[in-house]
C-alpha positions in Angstrom: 0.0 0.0 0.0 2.6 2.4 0.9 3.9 1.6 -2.7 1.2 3.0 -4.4 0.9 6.0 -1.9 4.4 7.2 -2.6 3.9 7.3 -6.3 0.5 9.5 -6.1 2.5 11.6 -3.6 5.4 12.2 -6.3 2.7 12.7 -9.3 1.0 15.6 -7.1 4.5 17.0 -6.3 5.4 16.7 -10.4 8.3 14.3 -9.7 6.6 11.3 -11.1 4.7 11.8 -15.6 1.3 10.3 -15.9 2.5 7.4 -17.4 4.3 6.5 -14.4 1.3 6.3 -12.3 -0.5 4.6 -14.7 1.4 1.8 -14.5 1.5 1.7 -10.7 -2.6 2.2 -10.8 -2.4 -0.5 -13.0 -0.5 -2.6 -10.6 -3.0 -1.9 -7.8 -5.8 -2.8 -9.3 -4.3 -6.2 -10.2 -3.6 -6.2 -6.2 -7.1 -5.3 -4.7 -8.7 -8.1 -7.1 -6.3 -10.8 -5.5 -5.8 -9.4 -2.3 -8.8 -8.5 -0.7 -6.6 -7.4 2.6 -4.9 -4.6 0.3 -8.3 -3.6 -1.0 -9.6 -3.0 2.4 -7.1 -1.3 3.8 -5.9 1.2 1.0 -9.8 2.1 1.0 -9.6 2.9 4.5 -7.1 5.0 4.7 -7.1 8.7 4.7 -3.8 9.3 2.8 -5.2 7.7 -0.1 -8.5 9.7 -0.6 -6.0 12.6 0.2 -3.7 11.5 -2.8 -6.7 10.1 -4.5 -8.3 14.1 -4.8 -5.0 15.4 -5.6 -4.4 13.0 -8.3 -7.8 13.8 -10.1 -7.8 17.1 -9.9 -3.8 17.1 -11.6 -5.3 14.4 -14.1 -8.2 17.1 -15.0 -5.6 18.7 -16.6 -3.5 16.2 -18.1 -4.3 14.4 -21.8 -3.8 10.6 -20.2 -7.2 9.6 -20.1 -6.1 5.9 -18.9 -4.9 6.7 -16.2 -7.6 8.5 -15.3 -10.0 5.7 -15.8 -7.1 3.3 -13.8 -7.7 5.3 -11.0 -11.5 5.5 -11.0 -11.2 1.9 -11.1 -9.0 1.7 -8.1 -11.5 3.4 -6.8 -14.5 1.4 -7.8 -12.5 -2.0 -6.4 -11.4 -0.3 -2.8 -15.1 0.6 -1.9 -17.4 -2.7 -3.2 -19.1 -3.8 0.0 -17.3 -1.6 2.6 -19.1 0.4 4.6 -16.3 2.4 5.8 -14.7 2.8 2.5 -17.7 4.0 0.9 -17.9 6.9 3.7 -14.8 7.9 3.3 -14.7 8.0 -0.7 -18.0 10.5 -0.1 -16.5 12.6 3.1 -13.9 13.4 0.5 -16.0 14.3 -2.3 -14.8 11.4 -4.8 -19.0 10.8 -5.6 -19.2 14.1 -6.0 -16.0 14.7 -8.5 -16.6 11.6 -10.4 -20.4 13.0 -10.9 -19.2 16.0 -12.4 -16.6 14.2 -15.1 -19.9 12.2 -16.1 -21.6 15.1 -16.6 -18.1 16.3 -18.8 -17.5 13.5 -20.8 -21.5 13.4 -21.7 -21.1 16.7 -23.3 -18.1 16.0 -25.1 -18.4 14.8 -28.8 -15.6 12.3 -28.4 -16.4 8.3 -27.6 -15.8 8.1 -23.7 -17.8 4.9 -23.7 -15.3 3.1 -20.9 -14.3 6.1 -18.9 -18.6 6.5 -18.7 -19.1 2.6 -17.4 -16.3 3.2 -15.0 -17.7 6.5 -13.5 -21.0 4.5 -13.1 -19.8 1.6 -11.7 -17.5 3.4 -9.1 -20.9 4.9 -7.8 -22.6 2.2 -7.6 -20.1 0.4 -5.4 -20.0 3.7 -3.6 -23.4 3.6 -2.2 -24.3 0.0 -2.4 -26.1 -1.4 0.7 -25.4 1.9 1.7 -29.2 3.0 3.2 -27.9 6.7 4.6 -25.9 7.6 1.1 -28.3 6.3 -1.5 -31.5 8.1 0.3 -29.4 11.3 0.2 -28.3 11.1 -3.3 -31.3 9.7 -5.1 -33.1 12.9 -3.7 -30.4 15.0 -5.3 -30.5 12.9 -8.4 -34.7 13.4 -8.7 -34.4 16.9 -7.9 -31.1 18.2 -9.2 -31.3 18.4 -12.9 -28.2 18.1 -13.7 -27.1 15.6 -12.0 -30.4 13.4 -12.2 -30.8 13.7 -15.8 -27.2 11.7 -16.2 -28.8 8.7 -16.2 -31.6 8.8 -18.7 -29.0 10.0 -21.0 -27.0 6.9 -20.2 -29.6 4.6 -20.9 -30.8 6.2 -23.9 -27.3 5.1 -25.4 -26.7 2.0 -27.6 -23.5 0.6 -25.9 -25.1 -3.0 -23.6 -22.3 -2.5 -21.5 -23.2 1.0 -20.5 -26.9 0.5 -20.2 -26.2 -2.1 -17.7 -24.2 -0.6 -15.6 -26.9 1.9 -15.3 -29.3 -0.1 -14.6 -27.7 -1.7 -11.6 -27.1 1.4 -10.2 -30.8 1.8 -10.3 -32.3 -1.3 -9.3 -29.6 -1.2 -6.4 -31.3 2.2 -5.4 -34.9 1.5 -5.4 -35.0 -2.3 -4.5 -37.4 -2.5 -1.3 -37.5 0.8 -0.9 -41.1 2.4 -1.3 -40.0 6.3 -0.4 -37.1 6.2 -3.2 -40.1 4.2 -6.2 -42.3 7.3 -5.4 -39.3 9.7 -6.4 -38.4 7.9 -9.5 -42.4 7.8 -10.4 -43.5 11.2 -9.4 -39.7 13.5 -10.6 -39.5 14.8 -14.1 -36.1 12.8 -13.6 -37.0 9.7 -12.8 -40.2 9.8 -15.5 -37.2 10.6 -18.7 -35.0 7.6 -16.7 -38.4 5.2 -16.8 -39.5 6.0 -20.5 -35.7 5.4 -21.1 -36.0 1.8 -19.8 -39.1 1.0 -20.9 -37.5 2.0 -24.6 -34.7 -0.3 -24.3 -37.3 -2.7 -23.2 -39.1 -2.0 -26.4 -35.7 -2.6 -28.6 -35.2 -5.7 -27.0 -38.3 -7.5 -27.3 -38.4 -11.2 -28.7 -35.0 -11.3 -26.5 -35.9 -11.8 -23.2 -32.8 -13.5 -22.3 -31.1 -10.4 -22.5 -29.4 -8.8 -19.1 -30.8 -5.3 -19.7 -34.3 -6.7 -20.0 -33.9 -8.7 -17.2 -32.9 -6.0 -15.1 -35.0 -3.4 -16.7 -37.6 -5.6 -16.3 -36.6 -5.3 -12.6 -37.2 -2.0 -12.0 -40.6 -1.8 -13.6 -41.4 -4.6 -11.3 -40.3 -3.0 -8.3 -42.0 0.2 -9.2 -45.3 -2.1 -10.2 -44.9 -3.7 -6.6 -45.1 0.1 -4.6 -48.4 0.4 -6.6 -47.2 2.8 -8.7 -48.4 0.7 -12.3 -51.6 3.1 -12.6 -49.7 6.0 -12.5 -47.2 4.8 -14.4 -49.4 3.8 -17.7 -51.4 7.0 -17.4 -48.0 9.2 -17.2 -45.7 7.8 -18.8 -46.0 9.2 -22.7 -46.5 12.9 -23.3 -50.8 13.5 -23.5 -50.6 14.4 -26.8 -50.4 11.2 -27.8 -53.6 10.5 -30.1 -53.0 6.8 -30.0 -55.3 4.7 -27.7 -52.6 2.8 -26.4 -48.9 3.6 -26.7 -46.1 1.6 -27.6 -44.8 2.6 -24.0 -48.0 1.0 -22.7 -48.4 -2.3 -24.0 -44.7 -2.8 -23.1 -46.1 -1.9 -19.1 -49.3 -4.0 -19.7 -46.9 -7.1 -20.9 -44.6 -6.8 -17.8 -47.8 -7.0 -15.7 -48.6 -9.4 -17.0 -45.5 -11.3 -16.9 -45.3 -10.6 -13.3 -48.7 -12.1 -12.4 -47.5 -14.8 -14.4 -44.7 -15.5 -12.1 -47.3 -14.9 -8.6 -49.3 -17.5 -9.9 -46.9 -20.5 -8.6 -48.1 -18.6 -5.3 -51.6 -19.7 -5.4 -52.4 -16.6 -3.9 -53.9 -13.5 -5.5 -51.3 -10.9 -6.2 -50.5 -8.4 -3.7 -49.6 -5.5 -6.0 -52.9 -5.8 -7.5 -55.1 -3.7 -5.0 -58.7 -2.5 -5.6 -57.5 0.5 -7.4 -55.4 -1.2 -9.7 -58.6 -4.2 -10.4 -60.7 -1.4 -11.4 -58.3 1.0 -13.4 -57.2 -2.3 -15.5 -61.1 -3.3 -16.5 -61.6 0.1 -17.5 -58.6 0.2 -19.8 -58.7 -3.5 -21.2 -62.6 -2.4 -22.2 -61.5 0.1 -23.9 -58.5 -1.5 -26.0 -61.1 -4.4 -26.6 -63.6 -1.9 -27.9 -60.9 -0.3 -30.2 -59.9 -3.8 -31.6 -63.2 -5.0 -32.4 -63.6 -2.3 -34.5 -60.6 -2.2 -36.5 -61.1 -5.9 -37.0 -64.5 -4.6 -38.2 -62.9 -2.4 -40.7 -60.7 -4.5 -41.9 -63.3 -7.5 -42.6 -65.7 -5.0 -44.2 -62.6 -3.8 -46.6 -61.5 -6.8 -48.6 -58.9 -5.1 -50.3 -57.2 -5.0 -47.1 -55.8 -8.7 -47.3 -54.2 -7.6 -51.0 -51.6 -6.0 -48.8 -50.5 -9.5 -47.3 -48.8 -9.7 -50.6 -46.0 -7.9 -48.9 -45.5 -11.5 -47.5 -43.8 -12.5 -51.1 -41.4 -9.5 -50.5 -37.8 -11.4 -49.1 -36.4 -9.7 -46.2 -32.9 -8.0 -46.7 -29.9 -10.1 -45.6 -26.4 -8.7 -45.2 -23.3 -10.6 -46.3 -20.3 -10.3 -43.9 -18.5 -8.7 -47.4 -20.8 -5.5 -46.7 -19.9 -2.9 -44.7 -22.0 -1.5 -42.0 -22.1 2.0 -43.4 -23.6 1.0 -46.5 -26.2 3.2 -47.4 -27.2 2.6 -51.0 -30.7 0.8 -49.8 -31.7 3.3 -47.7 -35.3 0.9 -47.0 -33.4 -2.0 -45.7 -37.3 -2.9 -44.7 -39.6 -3.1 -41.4 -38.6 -5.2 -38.4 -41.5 -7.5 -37.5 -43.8 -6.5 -40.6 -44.3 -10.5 -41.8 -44.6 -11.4 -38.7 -47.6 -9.1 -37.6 -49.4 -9.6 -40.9 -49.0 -13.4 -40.8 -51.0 -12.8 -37.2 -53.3 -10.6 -38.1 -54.5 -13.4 -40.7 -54.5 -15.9 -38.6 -56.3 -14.2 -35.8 -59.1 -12.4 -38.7 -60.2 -16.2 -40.3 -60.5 -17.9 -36.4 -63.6 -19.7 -36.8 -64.6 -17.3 -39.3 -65.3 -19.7 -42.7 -66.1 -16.3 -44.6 -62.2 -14.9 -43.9 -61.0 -18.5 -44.4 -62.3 -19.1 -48.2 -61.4 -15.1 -49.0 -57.7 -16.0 -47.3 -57.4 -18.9 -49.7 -59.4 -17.2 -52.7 -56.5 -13.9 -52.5 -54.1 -16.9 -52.7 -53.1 -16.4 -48.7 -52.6 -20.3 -48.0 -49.3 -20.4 -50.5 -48.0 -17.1 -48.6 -48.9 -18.5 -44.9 -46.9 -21.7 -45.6 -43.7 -19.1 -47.1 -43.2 -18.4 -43.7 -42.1 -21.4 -42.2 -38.4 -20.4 -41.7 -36.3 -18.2 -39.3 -36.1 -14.7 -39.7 -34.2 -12.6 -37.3 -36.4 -9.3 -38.5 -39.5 -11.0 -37.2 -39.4 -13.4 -34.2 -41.3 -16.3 -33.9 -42.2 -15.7 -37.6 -42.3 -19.6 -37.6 -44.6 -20.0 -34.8 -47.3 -17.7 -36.0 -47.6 -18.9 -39.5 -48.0 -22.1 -37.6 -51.0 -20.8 -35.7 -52.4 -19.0 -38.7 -52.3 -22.1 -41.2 -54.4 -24.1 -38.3 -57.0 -21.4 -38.0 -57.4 -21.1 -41.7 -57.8 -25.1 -42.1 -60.3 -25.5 -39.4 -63.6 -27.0 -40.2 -62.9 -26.0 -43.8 -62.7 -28.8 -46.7 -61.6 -26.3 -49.1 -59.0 -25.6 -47.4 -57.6 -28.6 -46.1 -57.6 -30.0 -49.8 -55.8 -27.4 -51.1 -53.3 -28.0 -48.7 -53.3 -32.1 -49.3 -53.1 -31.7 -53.1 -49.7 -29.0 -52.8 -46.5 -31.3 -53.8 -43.3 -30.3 -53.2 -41.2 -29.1 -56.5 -38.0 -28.4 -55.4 -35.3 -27.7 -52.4 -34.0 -24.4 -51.8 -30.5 -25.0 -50.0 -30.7 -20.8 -48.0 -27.2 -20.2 -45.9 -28.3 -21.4 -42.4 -27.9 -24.7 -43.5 -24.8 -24.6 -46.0 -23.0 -22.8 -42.6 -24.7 -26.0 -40.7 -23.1 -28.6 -43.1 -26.2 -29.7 -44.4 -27.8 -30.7 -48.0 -31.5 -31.1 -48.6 -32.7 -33.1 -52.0 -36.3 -34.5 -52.8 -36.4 -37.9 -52.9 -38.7 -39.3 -56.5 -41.5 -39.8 -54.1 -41.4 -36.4 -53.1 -40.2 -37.0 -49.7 -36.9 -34.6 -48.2 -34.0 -36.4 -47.5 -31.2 -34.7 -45.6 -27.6 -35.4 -46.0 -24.1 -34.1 -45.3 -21.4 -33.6 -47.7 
């Protein structure tokens, strides 16, 4: 430890370049993540946070931007899960100082991606399990704009890393905590950090699997289980939104839903769901219903509406690894999830509806419907859909059903999923597909 102390000591007094403490920063935090003894003890110590301000405020004016992050990640390691540490690290302003490069490098131009993550992460493990520091600074960061609006500006970003970090920090402040979920409801700030999450909830839909929509997910659950869904869907999209339900919306309606879902292993009846909440939902779910019966009703009473499924014949646009990112000559690469909502919506318009069956198969809808058994990574669970549609439009229709026993197969198409996978079809004479590997 004493090490390390001597060379901040000689960079504040000029004796030692940047460079030179880079290295020995570098050093240290190889040390904290192997000796844990180290990593205690530097954090506790008052010569270090001494050194430590010295050091950043010399750095501020230095171009070595590495060492600057080495130390904020000295930083980071010496406080995770010490109490002491962390009230130290905020009796000598290093919160405060590390807030303010955030809110530097957000309004430079350059890419400070890393330094960003680092900042956040060093304030997270600053007030982690830390009741007295995060109650104090989550009011500053829901009243202080400034400093609060840091984090929707973070998550707005398209870097996973970034958003994550991010999102711990937040679901580290609010978890069980009913006084800091009003804040983050009822603050300007914490409204811009919600629709923020609730938008990268929206991106990554069909992959649930994904960290940042598990742990976005998390925080919309925790806010759900202070009772604050109600106000949530009525605030959470600017009024003059025309729509009757906003994208922002049926992403909060699904999460309910997912997290009733989960209660029901309970057998109990869901304690977020209060008398309020029971009678707010019924009034909102008769209204969607009431708006989608009548655009089904529109759409049955305009045949011409199923001539559009033709869009179905129209191949989605691939990318070979030869083309560059930054190609723009098609500047309509196409819409994400555009098969895949109209092979629904014909599938869910002929559901024991003979009528919309025979005009499906009479527009020639059956060939397109059975197009769409494949993977497309533009529209999720394309597959499973068109698998749902062709039942409903077979049914307790003959018509049907022989137009789809007389179809025989003509040829193969061999796509790239299954030249990368090793693997040849061929039809058989009897019309049967045979699979083999070269």
């Amino acid at each position: 430890m004493r090490h390390l102390l001597d060379h901040l000591l000689s960079y504040k007094n000029g004796i030692e370049t940047s460079n030179q403490l880079e290295t020995a920063l570098e050093e240290a935090i190889k040390t904290t993540l192997q000796d844990n003894t180290y990593r205690v003890q530097l954090g506790a110590s008052d010569d270090y946070w001494k050194l430590y301000n010295a050091a950043f405020l010399t750095l501020s004016q230095d171009t070595n931007e590495q060492c600057v992050i080495n130390l904020i990640k000295l930083t980071r390691n010496v406080v995770a899960g010490e109490y002491e540490n962390q009230k130290l690290a905020i009796q000598y302003g290093a919160l405060y100082k590390i807030e303010e490069l955030l809110a530097e490098k957000i309004a430079s131009p350059s890419d400070n991606t890393t330094i960003l993550q680092v900042c956040t992460q060093a304030i997270c493990n600053m007030i982690t399990n830390n009741a007295t520091a995060i109650d104090f600074v989550w009011k500053v960061w829901m009243s202080n704009e400034k400093r609060g609006s840091v984090w929707s500006y973070m998550l707005s970003q398209s870097d996973a890393t970034l958003i994550m970090s991010t999102l711990v920090l937040i679901v580290n402040c609010i978890r069980g905590s009913q006084e800091r979920c009003d804040l983050l409801v009822s603050r300007k700030m914490g409204q811009d950090i919600i629709a923020a999450i609730l938008g990268d909830i929206e991106r990554l839909h069909g992959n649930e699997q994904d960290k940042n929509f598990e742990l976005g997910y998390t925080v919309i659950s925790e806010l759900i289980t202070f009772g604050h869904f109600n106000t949530l869907y009525q605030h959470i999209d600017d009024a003059s939104d025309k729509n009757p339900v906003s994208d922002h919306q049926v992403i909060l309606l699904k999460l309910l839903d997912s997290k009733i879902h989960a209660h029901q292993r309970k057998q109990a009846f869901p304690g977020f769901i209060q008398h309020e909440e029971l009678k707010f939902l019924t009034v909102q779910l008769n209204m969607i219903g009431k708006e989608a019966l009548q655009v089904i009703v529109q759409v049955k009473e305009n045949g011409n509406m199923l001539g559009h499924l033709e869009t179905l014949k129209v191949p989605t646009p691939t990318t070979s690894p030869a083309t560059s990112q930054n190609d723009d000559t098609d500047p309509q690469p196409g819409f994400h999830f555009l098969k895949r909502e109209c092979v629904r919506m014909m599938g869910t318009m002929c559901y024991k509806d003979k009528s919309m069956q025979d005009k499906i198969r009479q527009l020639g809808g059956i060939p397109l419907v059975l197009c769409q058994f494949k993977i497309d990574d533009s529209n999720p669970y394309l597959r499973e859909y068109a698998t749902v549609a062709l039942r409903n439009i077979m049914e307790n229709n003959p018509e049907n059903q022989k137009l789809i026993e007389e179809l025989k197969p003509e040829q193969v198409v061999e796509t790239e999923e299954l030249r990368q996978m090793g693997i040849v079809p061929e039809l058989t004479q009897d019309g049967k597909l045979r699979i083999k590997r070269p």
